[in-house]
C-alpha positions, 0 to 999 in steps of 0.5 A: 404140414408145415405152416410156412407152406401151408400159407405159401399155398394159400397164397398161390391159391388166393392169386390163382382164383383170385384172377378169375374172381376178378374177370367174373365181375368184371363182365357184369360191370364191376371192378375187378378188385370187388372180386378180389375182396369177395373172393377175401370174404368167402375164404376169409374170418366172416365165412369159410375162415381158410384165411384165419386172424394167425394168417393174416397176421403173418401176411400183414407185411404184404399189405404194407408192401402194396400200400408202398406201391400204390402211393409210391405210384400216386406220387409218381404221376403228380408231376408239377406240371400236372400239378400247376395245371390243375390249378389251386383247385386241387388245395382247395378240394383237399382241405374242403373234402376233408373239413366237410367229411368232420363236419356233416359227420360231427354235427349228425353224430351230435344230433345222435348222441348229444355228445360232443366228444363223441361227435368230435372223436367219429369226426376226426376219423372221417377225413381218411380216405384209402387210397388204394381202391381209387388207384386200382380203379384208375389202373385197371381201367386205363383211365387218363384225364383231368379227373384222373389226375386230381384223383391221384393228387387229392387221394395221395395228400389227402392222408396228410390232411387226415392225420393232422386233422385227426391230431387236431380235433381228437386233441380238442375232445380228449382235453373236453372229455379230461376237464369233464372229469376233473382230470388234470391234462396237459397242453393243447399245443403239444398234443397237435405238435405230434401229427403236425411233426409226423407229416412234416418227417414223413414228406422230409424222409421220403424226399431224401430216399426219393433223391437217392432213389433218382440218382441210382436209377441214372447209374442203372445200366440196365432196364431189368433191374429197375424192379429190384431198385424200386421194390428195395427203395419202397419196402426201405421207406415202408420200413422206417415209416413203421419204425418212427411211427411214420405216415407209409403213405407219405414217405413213399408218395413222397419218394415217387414225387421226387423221382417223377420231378427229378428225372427224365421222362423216359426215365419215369416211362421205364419204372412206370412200364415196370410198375404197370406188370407188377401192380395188378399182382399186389392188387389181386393180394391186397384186396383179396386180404382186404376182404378176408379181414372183413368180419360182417358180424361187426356190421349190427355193431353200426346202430344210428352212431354208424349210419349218421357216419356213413351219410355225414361222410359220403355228404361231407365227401362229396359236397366238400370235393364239389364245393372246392372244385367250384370255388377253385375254378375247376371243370364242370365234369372235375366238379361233379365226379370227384367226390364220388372217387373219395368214399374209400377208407380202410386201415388208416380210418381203423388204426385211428380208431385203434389209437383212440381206443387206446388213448381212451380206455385209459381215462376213468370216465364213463364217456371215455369207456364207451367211446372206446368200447364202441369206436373201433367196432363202429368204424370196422363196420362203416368201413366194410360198407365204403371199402365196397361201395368206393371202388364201385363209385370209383369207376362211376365218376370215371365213367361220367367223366367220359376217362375210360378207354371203350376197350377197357368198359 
């Protein structure tokens, strides 16, 4: 039979079970997308291996696709009136939510292992939260409020803030690790110039597609063809983001901000009534090839090292988020339930660890060697436990905070 074929029917199949896989954990009180990854799981490379690592790789592009779309509508809903009033909270949450989650993990880690490259390295994977999970959540349940909106704003920049944090601290280990071995290094400096860069052309690029995203959807002149626009705008910026080693998160959150503070609101209501039908669709597939890449043999790979990581992040997560919104002036319910909708991480978390891996392998050191022997499968392990539990707390703090419709519970 025809390979091509044979992955579109998999594909439908995946979509069609999927569906109901959805519906089936939602009546015991999950999100659907939980069904969607378990679903993932059993077809995927831990169980029945249908979905095989060839497959995969040759719908990987369908992950991107629906990252496009997830940060695309992030930035779509972060008008700068929502923004303003929110308050500096939200700039406080971001940068506390993030330096916690380094820290509580690099300190546990330290106390673990009694090395500090290590507790700096699993440090800087710490801040990358995914996205995603916490988005579908939103959607899936309808839910609208305060804590709704800085859940959007905190997980759209919150990946910027990751990577310049991961440029930073993995930078300072690397240069530790290279002095320990007598290794001669470059400058510290220019090593932190990279992430700092790839922010600031990511944001630059994104506002550029974003204003040319909002002039053509003026020159529309029909509502139809809104989909063909934003989904040729999205996979543009997905694509350059890929080629120039872009952050995708950024550049097509960036377009959706432009647009949302740019156009007239029934312009925005238009796109986000097209996006409303389209998303439910890219969800079902992106967690469903989520939760097939899932390999729960990597799970006795996590040892002390990935349960100091998982403590020092949910702590660092939650406290950080909490401690923001308290010295920020937020709401009580903003303060007590933000941080319960930032366990998520997924791919950024893990193709940092890859490019640690990289970097790493390469130095002669024993400490180097080990780290990125062991990095990526203590990372993939970790994030298999948040990628199940984030959605699930997701919906918790939502819940608290009194934001989900009672048609939708």
């Amino acid at each position: 039979m025809n390979l091509d074929l044979t992955v579109l029917f998999m594909v439908g199949l995946a979509v069609t079970l999927g569906l109901f896989a959805g519906r089936l954990v939602k009546i015991i009180g999950l999100p659907s997308i939980i069904g969607y990854m378990l679903l993932g799981t059993i077809m995927g490379v831990s169980m029945l291996k249908v979905f095989n690592s060839t497959h995969l790789h040759q719908l990987g592009f369908v992950t991107d696709i629906a990252l496009g779309f997830v940060a695309f509508s992030i930035g779509n809903e972060l008008k700068l009136s929502t923004l303003k009033s929110l308050g500096k909270s939200i700039g406080l949450i971001i940068l506390l939510e993030s330096f916690s989650a380094l820290i509580f993990v690099a300190v546990l880690v330290y106390l673990v292992t009694g090395d500090l490259v290590t507790a700096l390295i699993f440090g800087s994977l710490a801040p990358a939260t995914a996205p995603a999970g916490t988005v579908a959540v939103i959607r899936e349940y309808k839910a609208k409020g305060k804590l709704s909106s800085s859940l959007y704003a905190v997980a759209g920049f919150d990946d910027g803030v990751a990577i310049l944090l991961f440029g930073f601290t993995a930078a300072i280990a690397k240069q530790i690790l290279l002095s320990e071995a007598g290794i001669a290094h470059g400058s510290l400096a220019v090593s932190m110039i990279k992430p700092a860069l790839e922010i600031v052309i990511s944001i630059i690029l994104g506002g550029v597609l974003g204003f040319l995203y909002s002039y053509l959807v003026r020159k529309i002149d029909s509502r139809s063809n809104i989909p063909a626009l934003t989904f040729g705008f999205i996979l543009i910026g997905a694509g350059l983001a890929s080629m120039f080693h872009l952050s995708l998160i950024l550049v097509n959150m960036s377009i959706g901000f432009v647009f949302a503070n740019t156009s007239k609101q029934s312009s925005v209501m238009n796109v986000n009534e097209q996006l409303r039908s389209l998303m439910p669709l890219l969800f079902i597939l992106f967690f469903f090839l989520a939760g097939a890449h899932l390999n729960f043999a990597a799970l006795p790979a996590l040892g002390l090292i990935g349960i100091a990581y998982i403590i020092g992040r949910a702590s660092g997560k939650i406290g950080g988020a909490w401690l923001g919104a308290y010295l920020g002036g937020a709401d009580k319910t903003i303060r007590n339930n933000l941080g319960l909708g930032l366990l998520s991480q997924a791919g950024v978390a893990i193709g940092l660890s890859l490019l640690v891996a990289q970097e790493f392998s390469s130095i002669q050191s024993d400490s180097a060697q080990a780290i990125a022997a062991s990095v990526v499968t203590t990372i993939t392990a970790t994030c298999i436990i948040f990628e199940i539990i984030g959605p699930i707390t997701a919906r918790i703090a939502l819940k608290n905070a009194g934001e989900i419709p009672v048609d939708t519970k």
